[in-house]
C-alpha positions as CSV (number, residue, x, y, z in Angstrom):
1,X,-23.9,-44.1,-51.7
2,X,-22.5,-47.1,-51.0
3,X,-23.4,-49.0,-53.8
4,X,-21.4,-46.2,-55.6
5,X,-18.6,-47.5,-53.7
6,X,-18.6,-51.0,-54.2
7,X,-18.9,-50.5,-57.9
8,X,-15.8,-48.2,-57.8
9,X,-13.7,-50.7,-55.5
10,X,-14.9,-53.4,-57.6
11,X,-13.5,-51.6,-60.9
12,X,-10.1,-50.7,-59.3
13,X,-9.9,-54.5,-58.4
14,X,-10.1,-55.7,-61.9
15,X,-8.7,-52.9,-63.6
16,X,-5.5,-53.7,-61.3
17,X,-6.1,-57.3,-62.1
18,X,-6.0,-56.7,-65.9
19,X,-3.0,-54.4,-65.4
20,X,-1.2,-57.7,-63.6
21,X,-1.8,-60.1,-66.2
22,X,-1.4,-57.6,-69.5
23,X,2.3,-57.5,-67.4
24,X,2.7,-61.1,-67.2
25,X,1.6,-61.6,-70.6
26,X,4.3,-59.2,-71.7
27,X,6.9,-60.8,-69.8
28,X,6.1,-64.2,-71.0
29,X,6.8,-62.8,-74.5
30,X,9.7,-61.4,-73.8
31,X,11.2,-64.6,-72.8
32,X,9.6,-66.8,-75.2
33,X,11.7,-64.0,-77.9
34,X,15.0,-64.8,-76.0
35,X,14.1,-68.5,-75.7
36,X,13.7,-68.0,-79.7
37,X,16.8,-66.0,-80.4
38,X,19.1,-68.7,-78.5
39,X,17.6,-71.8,-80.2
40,X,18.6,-69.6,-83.5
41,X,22.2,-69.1,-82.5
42,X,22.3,-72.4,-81.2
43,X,20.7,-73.8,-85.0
44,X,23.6,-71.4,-86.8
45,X,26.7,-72.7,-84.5
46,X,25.7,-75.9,-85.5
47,X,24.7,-75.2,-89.5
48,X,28.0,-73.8,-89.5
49,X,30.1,-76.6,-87.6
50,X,28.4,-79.5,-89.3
51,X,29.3,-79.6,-93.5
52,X,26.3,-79.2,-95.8
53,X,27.0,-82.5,-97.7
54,X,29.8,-85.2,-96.7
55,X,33.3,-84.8,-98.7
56,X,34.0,-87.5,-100.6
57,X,37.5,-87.8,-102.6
58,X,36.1,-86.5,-105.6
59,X,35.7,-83.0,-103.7
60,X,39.4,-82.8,-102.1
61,X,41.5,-80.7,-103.9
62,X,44.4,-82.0,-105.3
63,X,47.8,-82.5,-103.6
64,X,50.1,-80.3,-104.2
65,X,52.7,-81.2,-107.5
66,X,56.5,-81.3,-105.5
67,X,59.3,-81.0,-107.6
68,X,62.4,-83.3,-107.7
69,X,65.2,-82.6,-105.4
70,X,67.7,-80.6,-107.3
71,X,70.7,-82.2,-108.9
72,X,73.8,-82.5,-106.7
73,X,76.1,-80.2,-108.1
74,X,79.1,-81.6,-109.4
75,X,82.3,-81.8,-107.6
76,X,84.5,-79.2,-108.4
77,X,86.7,-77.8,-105.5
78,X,88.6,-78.7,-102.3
79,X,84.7,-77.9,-99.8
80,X,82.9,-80.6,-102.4
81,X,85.0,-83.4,-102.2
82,X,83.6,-86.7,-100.5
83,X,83.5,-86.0,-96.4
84,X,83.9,-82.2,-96.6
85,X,81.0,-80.1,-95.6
86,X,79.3,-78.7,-98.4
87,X,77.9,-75.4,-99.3
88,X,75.0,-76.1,-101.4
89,X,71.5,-75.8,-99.9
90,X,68.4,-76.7,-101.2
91,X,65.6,-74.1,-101.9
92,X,63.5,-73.2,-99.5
93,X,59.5,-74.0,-100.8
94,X,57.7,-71.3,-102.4
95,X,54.4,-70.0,-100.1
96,X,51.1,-70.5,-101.6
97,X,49.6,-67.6,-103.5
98,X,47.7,-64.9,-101.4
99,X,43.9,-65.1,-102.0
100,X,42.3,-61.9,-103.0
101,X,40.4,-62.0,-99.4
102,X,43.9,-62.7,-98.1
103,X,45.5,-59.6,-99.9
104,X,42.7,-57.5,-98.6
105,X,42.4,-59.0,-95.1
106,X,46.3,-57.9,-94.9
107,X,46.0,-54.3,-96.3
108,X,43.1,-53.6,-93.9
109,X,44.3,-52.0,-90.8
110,X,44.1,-52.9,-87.7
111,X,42.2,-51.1,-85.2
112,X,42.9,-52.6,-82.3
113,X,44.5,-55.9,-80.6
114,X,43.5,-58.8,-77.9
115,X,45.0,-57.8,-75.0
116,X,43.3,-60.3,-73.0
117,X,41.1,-63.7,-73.7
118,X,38.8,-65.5,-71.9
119,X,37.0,-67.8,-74.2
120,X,35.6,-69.8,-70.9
121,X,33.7,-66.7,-70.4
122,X,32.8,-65.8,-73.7
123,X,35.1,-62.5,-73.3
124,X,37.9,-60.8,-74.6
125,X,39.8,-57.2,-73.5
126,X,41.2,-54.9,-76.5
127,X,43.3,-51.9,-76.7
128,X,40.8,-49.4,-77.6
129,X,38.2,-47.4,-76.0
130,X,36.7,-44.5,-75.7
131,X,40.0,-43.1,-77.0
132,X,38.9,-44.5,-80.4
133,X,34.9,-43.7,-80.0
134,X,34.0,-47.3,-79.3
135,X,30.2,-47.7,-78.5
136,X,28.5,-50.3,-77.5
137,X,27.4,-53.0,-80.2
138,X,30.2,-52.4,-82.5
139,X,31.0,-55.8,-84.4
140,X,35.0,-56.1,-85.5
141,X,36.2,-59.2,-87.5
142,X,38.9,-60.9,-85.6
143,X,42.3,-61.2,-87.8
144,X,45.5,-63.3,-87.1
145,X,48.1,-63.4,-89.7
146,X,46.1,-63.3,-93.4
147,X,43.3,-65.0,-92.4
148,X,39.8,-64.4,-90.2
149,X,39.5,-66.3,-86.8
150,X,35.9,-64.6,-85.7
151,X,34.0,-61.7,-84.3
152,X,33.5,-59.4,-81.6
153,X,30.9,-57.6,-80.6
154,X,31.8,-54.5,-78.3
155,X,30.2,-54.9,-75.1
156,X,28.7,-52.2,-72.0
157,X,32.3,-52.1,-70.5
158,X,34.2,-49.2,-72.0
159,X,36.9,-47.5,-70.5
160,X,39.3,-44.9,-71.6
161,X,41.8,-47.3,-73.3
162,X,40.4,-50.3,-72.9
163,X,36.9,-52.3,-73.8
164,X,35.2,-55.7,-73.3
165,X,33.6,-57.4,-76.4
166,X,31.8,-60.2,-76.3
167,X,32.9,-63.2,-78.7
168,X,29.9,-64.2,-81.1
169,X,30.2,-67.6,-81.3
170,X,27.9,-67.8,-84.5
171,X,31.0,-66.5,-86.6
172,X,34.0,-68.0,-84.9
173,X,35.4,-71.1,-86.8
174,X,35.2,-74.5,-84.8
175,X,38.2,-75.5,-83.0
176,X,39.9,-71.8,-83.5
177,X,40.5,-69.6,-80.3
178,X,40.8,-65.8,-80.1
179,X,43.9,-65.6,-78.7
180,X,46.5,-62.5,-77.4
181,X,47.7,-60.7,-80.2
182,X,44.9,-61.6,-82.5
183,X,43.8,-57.8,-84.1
184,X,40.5,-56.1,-84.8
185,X,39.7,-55.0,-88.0
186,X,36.5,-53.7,-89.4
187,X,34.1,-56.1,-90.5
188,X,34.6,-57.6,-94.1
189,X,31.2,-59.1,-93.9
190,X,27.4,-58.4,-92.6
């Protein structure tokens, strides 16, 4: 009998041995695949920051053509005599022409606006919630004015009204902030 019983506490040892390092093993993975996926974000930030090729002038587009003043319009009246204040005012410039992304960033609506930023923290608050079914890993493209600024991705914290997304720093332009007032729009691209 008591072999028996050696034989069974000695297979309980190593089968709790095996248990142990099949869990460690997993665990090791799991952070080598974390490890992984930040070295990838970190290799996109800086694909994206850093210019495929160096500009040279051949590649800047051409400055823009600006017209002549306009004539002075002759004097004709008391108000355009030498030392009287004059009427005439120049034109205003024209705006550049909307880009089709540009015409359909603007018609998009929004679905919801920066309430709060905290780009320190990596953070920003918006005014929707579960009021507007928000769940968590939602991704909104961040608009301000008719152009893109970056992305949010809708984080754990949800509350009625109000959510926290997390900026994702792989699609925010370098040197632009998510600011208050910036609004959420569904995502243009994958």
């Amino acid at each position: 009998m008591r072999l028996s019983h050696y034989a069974l506490a000695l297979t309980l040892i190593l089968l709790a041995i095996t248990g142990y390092l099949a869990w460690e093993a997993q665990e090791e993975a799991k952070g080598a695949r974390k490890e992984l996926e930040l070295v990838r974000r970190q290799q996109a930030a800086h694909e994206m920051a850093v210019p495929s090729k160096p500009l040279t002038v051949a590649d800047l587009p051409p400055p823009p053509v600006v017209p002549p003043p306009p004539a002075t319009p002759p004097l004709a009246g008391s108000n355009l005599m030498p030392g009287a204040p004059s009427t005439f005012q120049s034109p205003s410039p024209a705006a550049a022409p909307l880009t089709d992304l540009q015409k359909q960033l603007l018609g998009m609506p929004a679905f919801a606006k920066v309430v709060e930023a905290h780009i320190d923290q990596g953070f920003a608050v918006i005014s929707a919630g579960k009021d507007k079914q928000l769940t968590n890993g939602m991704k909104f493209d961040v608009r301000r004015g008719n152009g893109l600024v970056g992305r949010v991705i809708v984080g754990e914290t949800i509350e009625a009204a109000e959510a926290v997304v997390d900026i994702d720093t792989t699609a925010t332009l370098p040197g632009v902030r998510i600011e208050v007032g910036d609004e959420l729009i569904l995502p243009i691209r994958k």
